[in-house]
C-alpha positions in Angstrom: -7.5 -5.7 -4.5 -7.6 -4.9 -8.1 -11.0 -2.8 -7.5 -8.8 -0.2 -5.9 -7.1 2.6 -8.1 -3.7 3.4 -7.9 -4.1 6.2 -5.9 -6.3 4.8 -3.5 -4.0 1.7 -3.0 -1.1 3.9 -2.3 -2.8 6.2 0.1 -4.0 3.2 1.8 -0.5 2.2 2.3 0.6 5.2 3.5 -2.4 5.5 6.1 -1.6 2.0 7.1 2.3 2.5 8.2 1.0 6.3 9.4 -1.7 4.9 11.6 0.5 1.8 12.4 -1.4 -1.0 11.1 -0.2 -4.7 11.5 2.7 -5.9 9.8 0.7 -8.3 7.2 -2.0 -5.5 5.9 0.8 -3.2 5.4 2.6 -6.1 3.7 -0.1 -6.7 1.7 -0.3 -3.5 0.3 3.3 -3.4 -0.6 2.9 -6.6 -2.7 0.0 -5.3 -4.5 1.9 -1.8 -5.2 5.3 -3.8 -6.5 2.5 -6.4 -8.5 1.8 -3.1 -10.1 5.0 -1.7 -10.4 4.4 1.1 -8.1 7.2 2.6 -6.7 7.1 2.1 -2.9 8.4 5.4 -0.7 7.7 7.1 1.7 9.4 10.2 2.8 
């Protein structure tokens, strides 16, 4: 996961819940965001 940017991981989580992905990828991503400490929100 760590060969994405910031940037890319973030719009990859917000593309996921967007295009409703399952649960676990989405999950996934929000682990790797808050590993980062990446704030995660979406408004």
């Amino acid at each position: 996961m760590h060969s994405l940017s910031d940037k890319q991981l973030f719009d990859s989580y917000k593309k996921g819940i967007e295009l409703n992905l399952d649960k676990e990828f989405i999950d996934l991503l929000e682990k790797e965001l808050k590993s980062r400490g990446l704030e995660v929100e979406i408004a």
